[in-house]
C-alpha positions as CSV (number, residue, x, y, z in Angstrom):
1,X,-54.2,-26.6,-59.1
2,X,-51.1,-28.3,-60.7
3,X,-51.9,-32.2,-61.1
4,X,-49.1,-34.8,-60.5
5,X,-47.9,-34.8,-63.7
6,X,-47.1,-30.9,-63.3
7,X,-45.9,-30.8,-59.9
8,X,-43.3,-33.6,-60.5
9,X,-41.8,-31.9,-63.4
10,X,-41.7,-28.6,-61.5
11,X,-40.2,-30.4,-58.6
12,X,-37.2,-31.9,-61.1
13,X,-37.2,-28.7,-62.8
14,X,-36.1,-27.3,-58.9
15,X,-33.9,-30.1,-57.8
16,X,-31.9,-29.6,-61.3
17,X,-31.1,-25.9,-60.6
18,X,-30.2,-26.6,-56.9
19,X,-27.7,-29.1,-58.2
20,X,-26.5,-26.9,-60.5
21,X,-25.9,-24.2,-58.3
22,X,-23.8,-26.4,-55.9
23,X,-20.2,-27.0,-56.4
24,X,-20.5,-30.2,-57.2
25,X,-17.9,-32.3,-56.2
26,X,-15.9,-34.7,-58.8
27,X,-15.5,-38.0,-57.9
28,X,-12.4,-39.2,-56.0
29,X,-9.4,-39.3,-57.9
30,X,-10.6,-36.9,-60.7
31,X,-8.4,-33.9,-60.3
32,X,-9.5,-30.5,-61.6
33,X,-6.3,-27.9,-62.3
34,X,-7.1,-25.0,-59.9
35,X,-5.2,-22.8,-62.6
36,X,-8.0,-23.1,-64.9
37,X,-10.8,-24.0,-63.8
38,X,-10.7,-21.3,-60.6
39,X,-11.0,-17.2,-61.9
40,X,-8.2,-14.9,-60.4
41,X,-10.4,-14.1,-57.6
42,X,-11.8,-17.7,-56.8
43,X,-8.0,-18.4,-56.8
44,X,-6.8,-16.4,-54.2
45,X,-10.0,-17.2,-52.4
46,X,-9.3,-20.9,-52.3
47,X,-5.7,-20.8,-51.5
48,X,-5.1,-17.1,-50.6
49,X,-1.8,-16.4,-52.5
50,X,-2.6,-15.4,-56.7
51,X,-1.3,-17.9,-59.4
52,X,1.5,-15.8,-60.5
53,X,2.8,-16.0,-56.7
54,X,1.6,-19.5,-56.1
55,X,3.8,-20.2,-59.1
56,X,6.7,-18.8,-57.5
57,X,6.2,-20.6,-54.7
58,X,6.2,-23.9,-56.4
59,X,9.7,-22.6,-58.4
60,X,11.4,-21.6,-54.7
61,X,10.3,-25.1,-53.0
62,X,11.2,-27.3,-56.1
63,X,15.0,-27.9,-55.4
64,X,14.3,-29.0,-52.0
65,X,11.7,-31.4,-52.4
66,X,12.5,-35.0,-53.6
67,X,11.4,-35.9,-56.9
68,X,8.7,-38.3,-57.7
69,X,9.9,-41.9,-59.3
70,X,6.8,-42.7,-60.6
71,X,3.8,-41.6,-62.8
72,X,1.4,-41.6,-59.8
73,X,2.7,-39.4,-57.2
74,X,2.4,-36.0,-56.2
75,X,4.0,-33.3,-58.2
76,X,5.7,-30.4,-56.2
77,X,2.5,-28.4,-57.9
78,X,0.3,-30.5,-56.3
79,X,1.6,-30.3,-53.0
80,X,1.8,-26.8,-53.1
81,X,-1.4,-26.4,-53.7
82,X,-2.7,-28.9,-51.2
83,X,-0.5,-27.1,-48.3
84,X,-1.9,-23.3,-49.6
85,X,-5.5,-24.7,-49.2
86,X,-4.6,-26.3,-46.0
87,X,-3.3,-23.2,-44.6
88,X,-5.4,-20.7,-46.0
89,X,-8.4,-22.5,-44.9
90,X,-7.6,-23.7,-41.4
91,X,-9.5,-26.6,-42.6
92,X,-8.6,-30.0,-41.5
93,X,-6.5,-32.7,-43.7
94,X,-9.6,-34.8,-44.6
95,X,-11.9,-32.2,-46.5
96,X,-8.5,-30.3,-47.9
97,X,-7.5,-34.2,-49.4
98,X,-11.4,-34.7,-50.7
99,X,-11.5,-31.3,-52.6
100,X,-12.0,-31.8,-56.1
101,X,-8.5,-29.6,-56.6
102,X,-6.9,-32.4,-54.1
103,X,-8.5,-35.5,-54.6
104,X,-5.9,-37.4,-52.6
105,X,-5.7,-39.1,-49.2
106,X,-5.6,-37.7,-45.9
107,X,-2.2,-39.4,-45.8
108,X,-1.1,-37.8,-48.5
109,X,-2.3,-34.1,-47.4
110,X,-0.2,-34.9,-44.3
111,X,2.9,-35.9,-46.1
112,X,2.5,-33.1,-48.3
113,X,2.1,-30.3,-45.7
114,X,5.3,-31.6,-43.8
115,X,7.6,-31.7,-47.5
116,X,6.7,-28.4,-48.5
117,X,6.4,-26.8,-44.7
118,X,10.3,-28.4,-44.3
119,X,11.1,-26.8,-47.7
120,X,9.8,-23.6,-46.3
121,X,12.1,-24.1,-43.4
122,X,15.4,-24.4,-45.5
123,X,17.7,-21.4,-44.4
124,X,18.1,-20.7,-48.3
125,X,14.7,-19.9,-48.3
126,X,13.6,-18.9,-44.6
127,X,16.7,-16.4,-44.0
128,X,15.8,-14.6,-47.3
129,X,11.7,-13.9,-46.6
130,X,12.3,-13.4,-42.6
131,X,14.6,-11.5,-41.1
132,X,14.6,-8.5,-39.0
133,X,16.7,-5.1,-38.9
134,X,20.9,-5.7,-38.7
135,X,21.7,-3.0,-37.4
136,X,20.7,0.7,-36.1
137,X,21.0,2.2,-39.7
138,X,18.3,-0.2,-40.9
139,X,16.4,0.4,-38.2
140,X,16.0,3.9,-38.5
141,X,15.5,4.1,-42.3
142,X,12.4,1.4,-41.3
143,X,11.0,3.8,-39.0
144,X,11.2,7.2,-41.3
145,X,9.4,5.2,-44.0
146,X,7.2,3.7,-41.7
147,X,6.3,7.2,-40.8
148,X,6.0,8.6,-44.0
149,X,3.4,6.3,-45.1
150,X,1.3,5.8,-42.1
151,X,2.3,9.4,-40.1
152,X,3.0,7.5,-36.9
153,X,6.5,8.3,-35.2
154,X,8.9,6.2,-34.1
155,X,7.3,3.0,-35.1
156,X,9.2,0.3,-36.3
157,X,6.9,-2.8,-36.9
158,X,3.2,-3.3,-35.4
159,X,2.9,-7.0,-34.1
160,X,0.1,-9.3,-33.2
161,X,-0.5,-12.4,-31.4
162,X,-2.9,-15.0,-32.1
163,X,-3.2,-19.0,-31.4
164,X,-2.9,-22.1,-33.5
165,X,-4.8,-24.8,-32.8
166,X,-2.9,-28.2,-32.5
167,X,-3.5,-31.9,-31.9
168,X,-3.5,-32.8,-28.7
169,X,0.5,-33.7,-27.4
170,X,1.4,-37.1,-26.0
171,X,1.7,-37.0,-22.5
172,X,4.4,-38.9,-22.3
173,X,7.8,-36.7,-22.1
174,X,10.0,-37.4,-24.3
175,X,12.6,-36.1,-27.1
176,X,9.4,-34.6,-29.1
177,X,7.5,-33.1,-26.5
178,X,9.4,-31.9,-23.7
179,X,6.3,-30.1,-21.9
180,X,3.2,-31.9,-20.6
181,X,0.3,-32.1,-22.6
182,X,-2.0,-30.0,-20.0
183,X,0.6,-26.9,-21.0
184,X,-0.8,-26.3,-24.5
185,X,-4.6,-25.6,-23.1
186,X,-5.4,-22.1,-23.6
187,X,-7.9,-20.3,-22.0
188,X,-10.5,-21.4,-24.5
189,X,-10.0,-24.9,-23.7
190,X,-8.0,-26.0,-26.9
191,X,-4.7,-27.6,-27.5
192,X,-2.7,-24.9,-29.0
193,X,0.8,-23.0,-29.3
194,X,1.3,-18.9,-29.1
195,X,2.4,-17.5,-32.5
196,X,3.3,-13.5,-33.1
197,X,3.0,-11.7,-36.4
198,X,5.4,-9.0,-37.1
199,X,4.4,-6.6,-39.8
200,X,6.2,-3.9,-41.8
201,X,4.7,-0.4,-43.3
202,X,5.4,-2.3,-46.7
203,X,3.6,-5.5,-45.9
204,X,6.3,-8.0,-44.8
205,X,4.6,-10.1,-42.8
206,X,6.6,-12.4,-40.5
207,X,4.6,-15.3,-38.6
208,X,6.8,-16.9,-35.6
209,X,6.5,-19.1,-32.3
210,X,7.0,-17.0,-29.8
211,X,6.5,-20.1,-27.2
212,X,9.6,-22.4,-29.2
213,X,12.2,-23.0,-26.3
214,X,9.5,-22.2,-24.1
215,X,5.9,-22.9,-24.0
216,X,3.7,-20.6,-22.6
217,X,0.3,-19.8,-21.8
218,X,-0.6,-16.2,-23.0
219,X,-3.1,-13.9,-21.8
220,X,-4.1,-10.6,-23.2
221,X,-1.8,-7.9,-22.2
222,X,1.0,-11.0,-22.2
223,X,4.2,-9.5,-23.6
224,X,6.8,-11.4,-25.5
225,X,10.3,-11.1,-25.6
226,X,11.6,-13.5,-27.6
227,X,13.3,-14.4,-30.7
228,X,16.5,-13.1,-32.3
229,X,16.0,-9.0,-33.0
230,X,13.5,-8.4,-29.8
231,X,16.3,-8.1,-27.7
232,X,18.7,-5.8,-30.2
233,X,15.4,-3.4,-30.2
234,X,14.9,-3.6,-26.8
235,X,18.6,-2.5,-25.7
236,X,18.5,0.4,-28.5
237,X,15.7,1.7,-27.0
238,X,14.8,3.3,-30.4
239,X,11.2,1.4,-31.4
């Protein structure tokens, strides 16, 4: 049998490879850079878009976010990268700001979302990544090559709904929320709005409300008509 001496040094020898094995977290306001200290794949893990795109990103959101004045804020980098992680990991704005990547306030990975989500939200921008068919040529040339690389006919776009969770409304009426608070319960008992992805044979993906203009509460088997293209599909009977 081990005496004391042993055990303790096998018991630090243990508790030194469990720490090392843990992400250990830097302290707060030490920032790591995500582009080099995270592989490819630990990358797109953490914020689910790969640096050459995330780098992209940050170029197409630049011009329409305000530049810092001083040494201390934010960089349009760093808000980029706090609104990927934010997104990508449904987390919420407290552990996304303490990440060792973040390192910021949950203040700041509030502000931060709202900048580059209103960037996002630019027509420049939002016209040019979401749009839907013109006009009946389009339309049919996206359903041949939707055919030929999946070998289902007349198929235009394969859509699916999903909810996001949201803090709770106010329940007083007002210019901001014109619905009452009880309206955004879904059947799972969470505050939340209806949202519809629309997806292409060549991986387009378009997320949308489907409940701006008017909120509802969706069930399975609920069908949406709404939004600017639904209703040129619908009367061309041709999807």
């Amino acid at each position: 049998m081990a005496n004391d001496y042993e055990q303790a040094v096998m018991f630090a020898m243990i508790n030194v490879e469990r720490l090392g094995a843990q992400n250990i977290r830097q302290p707060f306001g030490v920032k790591v850079n995500p582009f080099l200290a995270l592989s490819d794949t630990a990358f797109v893990k953490t914020y689910r878009l790969s640096k050459k795109l995330t780098n992209y990103l940050i170029e197409l959101v630049t011009p329409f976010i305000k530049q810092p004045k001083c040494s201390s804020a934010l960089s349009v980098q760093d808000k980029v990268l706090i609104t990927l992680q934010f997104f990508g990991t449904g987390s919420y704005q407290l552990p996304t700001g303490n990440s060792r990547y973040s390192a910021v306030s949950q203040s700041s990975v509030s502000r931060s979302i709202s900048e580059i989500t209103n960037a996002l939200n630019q027509p420049t921008i939002f016209n040019s990544k979401v749009k839907f068919p013109k006009n009946i040529e389009e339309l049919r040339k996206l359903r041949n090559e939707f055919y030929m690389k999946t070998g289902f006919p007349g198929v235009c776009e394969c859509i699916g709904c999903t909810r996001i969770a949201i803090v709770a409304p106010s329940g007083n009426l007002g210019a901001k929320n014109n619905y009452p608070e009880h309206i955004y319960v879904n059947r799972k008992n969470y505050h939340s709005i209806n949202t519809q992805l629309v997806r292409h044979f060549n991986n387009i993906h378009i997320l949308y409300n489907v409940s701006q203009g008017e909120v509802t509460r969706g069930v399975p088997g609920t069908v949406f008509t709404y939004k600017p293209g639904t209703e040129y599909l619908s009367s061309n009977n041709i999807c």
